[in-house]
N, C-alpha and C positions, 0 to 999 in steps of 0.2 A: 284270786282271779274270779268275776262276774259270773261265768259259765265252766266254770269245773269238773269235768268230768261228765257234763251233760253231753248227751248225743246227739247231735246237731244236721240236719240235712237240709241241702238248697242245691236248686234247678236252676238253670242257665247260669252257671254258676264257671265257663271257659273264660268269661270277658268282664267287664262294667263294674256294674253292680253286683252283678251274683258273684262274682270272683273278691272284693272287696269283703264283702259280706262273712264271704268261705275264711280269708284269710283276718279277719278278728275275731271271729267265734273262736279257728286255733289258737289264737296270741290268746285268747280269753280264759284258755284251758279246757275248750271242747274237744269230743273228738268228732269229724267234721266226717260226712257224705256228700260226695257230689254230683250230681248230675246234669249232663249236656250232650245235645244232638250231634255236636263238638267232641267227638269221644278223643281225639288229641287233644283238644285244648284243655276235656278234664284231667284227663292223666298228667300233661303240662303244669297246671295250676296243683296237682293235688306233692305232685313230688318237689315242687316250690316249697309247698307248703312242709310238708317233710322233713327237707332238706335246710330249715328253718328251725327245726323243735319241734315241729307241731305233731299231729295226727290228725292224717287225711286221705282218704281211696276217692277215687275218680272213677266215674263210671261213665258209657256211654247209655242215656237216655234219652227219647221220644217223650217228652209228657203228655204226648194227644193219645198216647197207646195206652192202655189202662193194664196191661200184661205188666208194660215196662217199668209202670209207677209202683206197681203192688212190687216190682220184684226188686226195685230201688231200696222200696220201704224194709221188704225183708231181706234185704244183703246189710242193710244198716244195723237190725235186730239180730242177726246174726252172727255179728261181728261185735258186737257191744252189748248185748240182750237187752236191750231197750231203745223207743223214741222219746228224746226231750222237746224236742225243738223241729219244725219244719216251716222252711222258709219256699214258697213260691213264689219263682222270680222270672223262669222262662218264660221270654216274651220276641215276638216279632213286630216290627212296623212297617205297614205297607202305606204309599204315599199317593189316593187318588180321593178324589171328591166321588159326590152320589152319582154322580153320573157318568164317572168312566170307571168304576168298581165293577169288575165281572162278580159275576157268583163264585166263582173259584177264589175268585181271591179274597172272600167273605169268608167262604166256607174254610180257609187255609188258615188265619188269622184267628177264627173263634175257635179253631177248634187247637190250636195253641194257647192262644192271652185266655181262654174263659174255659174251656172244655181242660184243658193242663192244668190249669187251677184248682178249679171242681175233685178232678182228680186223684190230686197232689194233697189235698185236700181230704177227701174222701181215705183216701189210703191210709194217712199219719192220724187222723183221728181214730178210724175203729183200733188201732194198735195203740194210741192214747188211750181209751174208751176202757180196753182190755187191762190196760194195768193199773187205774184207777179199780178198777173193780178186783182185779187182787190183791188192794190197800197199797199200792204203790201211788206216788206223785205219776197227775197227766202229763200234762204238757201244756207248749205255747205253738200255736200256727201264727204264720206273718206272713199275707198277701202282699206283693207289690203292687203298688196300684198308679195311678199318676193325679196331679191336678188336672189332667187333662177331660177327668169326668164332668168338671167343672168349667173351665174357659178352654176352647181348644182351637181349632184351626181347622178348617173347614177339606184340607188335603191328608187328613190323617182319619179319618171318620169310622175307618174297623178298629182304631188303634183305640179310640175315645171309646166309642161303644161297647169292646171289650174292657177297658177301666170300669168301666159303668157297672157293668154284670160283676166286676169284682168286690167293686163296695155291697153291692146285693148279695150274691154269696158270704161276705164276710160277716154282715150281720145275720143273717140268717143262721149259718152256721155257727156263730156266738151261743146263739138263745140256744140253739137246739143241742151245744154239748157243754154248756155252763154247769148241770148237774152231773158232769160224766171228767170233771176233774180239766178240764180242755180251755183255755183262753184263744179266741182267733181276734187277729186285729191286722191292720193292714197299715200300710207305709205309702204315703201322695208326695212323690218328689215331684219337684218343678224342674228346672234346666240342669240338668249332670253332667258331669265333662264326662260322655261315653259314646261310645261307637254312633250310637242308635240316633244321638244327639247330634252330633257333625252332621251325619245325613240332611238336617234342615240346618244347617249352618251354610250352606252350599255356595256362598259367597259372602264380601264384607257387608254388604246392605243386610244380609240375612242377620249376620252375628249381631250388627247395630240394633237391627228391630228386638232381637233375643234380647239381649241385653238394654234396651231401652223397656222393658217390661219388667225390670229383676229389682229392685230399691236395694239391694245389697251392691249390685252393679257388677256380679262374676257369676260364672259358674257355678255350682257344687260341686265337691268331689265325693267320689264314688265313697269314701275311706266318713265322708260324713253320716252318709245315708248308714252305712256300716252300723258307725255311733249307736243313732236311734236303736237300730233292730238288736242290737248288743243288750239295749235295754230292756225293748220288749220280749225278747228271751230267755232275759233274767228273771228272778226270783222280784228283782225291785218294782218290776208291774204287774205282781202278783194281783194288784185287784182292778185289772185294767180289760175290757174285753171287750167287743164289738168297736172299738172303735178304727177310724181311719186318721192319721198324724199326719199334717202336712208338712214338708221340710224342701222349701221352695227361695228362701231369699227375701220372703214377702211381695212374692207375685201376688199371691190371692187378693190381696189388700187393695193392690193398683186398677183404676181403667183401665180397658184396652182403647187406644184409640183405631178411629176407623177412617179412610180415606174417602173424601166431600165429592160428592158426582161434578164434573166438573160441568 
C-alpha cells in the first residue's frame, strides 16, 4: 500500500472532500487524524473508518484557533510519534458579491479558508522541520485550493480570494522548508459532487451552466480528488513541491461565455 504506516492528518475532514481523502489514506495504509468544527461528524467518519480496517481518531477542531491546530498536530504525534503527511482542507463558502459582503463575513471566511491554512500549515511543518533534523524522513503538506483562484464567479469573492492566498502560502512555504526535508504543494479542484457545490447548483439552469463549463460533462467525485492527494502523499512525488494540480474535468481549458447587453 502507497501510504504505509505514514501518519496522515486532514481538517475538514466530517464531509466532501476532507472525509474522502481521510478514508483512502486508511485503505492506503495510513494511520489517519482528523479534524472538524464537526466534532460528530469527525468521530462519525473516523469510526467508519475503523469499523472498516483502518486506523482513525477524530477530533473536534477550530482551524482558525491556533491552540486547536498545535494541539491536533500534537494528539497525532502522540498517538503515532510522528507527522507524515498534512492535508489542509477546512474550508467555508460564503455566497455575496463586493458589495453586499459585510466585514464579518470577510473576516469569518479568511480567517478559516487562509488564516486555517496558515496554520495547519505552520504547525505540521515545525514537527516536520524537527524530525528531519533528527535524520528522520519530513514530510508532504497538501493545501486544498480551487480553480476558483483562476476563473471564478463574481458571488463567491471571500471564497476565490481565499484560494488565492492559498496558492501564495503554498509556494512560499515550499521554498522556505525545501531544505528542512518538507514538500508543500496544493490540489485546484474544479466542480465536486460535494455539499459546498450543491449550494451553486441551486436549480436546473444552475447545474446546466456548471456543467456547460466542464468538457468532461459531470461532476468529480470527492474519492477522485482523494486519488491525486494519495499521490502527493506518497513517496511517488517525492520531487514534486510548490506546485498547485489542477483536477477539474478540463474547465481551465474552456471559455467562459458571457451574456450580450441587450
Amino acid at each position: 500500500m502507497r501510504l504505509q504506516d505514514k501518519v496522515c492528518l486532514v481538517t475538514g475532514a466530517a464531509r466532501g472532500i476532507g472525509e474522502a481523502c481521510a478514508r483512502r489514506f486508511a485503505a492506503e495504509g495510513a494511520k489517519v487524524v482528523i479534524g472538524d468544527i464537526n466534532a460528530e461528524g469527525a468521530l462519525a467518519v473516523a469510526a467508519s473508518i475503523n469499523e472498516s480496517g483502518g486506523d482513525c481518531m477524530g477530533l473536534a477542531c477550530d482551524v482558525s484557533d491556533k491552540n486547536q491546530i498545535e494541539e491536533l498536530v500534537a494528539t497525532a504525534v502522540e498517538a503515532h510519534g510522528r507527522l507524515d503527511v498534512a492535508l489542509a482542507n477546512a474550508a467555508q463558502l460564503h455566497m455575496s458579491d463586493i458589495l453586499d459582503t459585510s466585514e464579518d463575513d470577510y473576516d469569518r471566511i479568511m480567517a478559516v479558508n487562509l488564516k486555517g491554512f496558515f496554520l495547519t500549515d505552520q504547525a505540521a511543518a515545525r514537527q516536520m522541520a524537527a524530525q528531519t533534523a533528527r535524520g528522520e524522513k519530513g514530510g508532504s503538506i497538501i493545501n486544498m485550493s480551487s480553480i476558483q483562484v483562476d476563473i471564478t464567479l463574481p458571488n463567491i469573492l471571500t471564497y476565490s480570494m481565499s484560494k488565492g492566498g492559498i496558492r501564495s502560502l503554498t509556494i512560499s512555504a515550499s521554498l522556505a522548508l525545501a531544505d528542512k526535508g518538507v514538500r508543500v504543494n496544493a490540489i485546484a479542484p474544479g466542480s465536486i459532487g460535494t455539499d459546498m457545490v450543491a449550494q451553486l447548483m441551486v436549480d436546473e439552469a444552475a447545474r446546466v451552466k456548471i456543467m456547460s463549463r466542464t468538457p468532461l460533462g459531470r461532476l468529480g467525485e470527492p474519492d477522485e480528488v482523494a486519488s491525486l492527494a494519495v499521490f502527493l502523499a506518497s513517496d511517488e512525488a517525492a520531487y514534486i513541491t510548490g506546485e498547485t494540480i489542477t483536477i477539474d474535468g478540463g474547465r481551465m481549458g474552456l471559455n467562459y461565455t458571457c451574456p450580450v447587453p441587450e
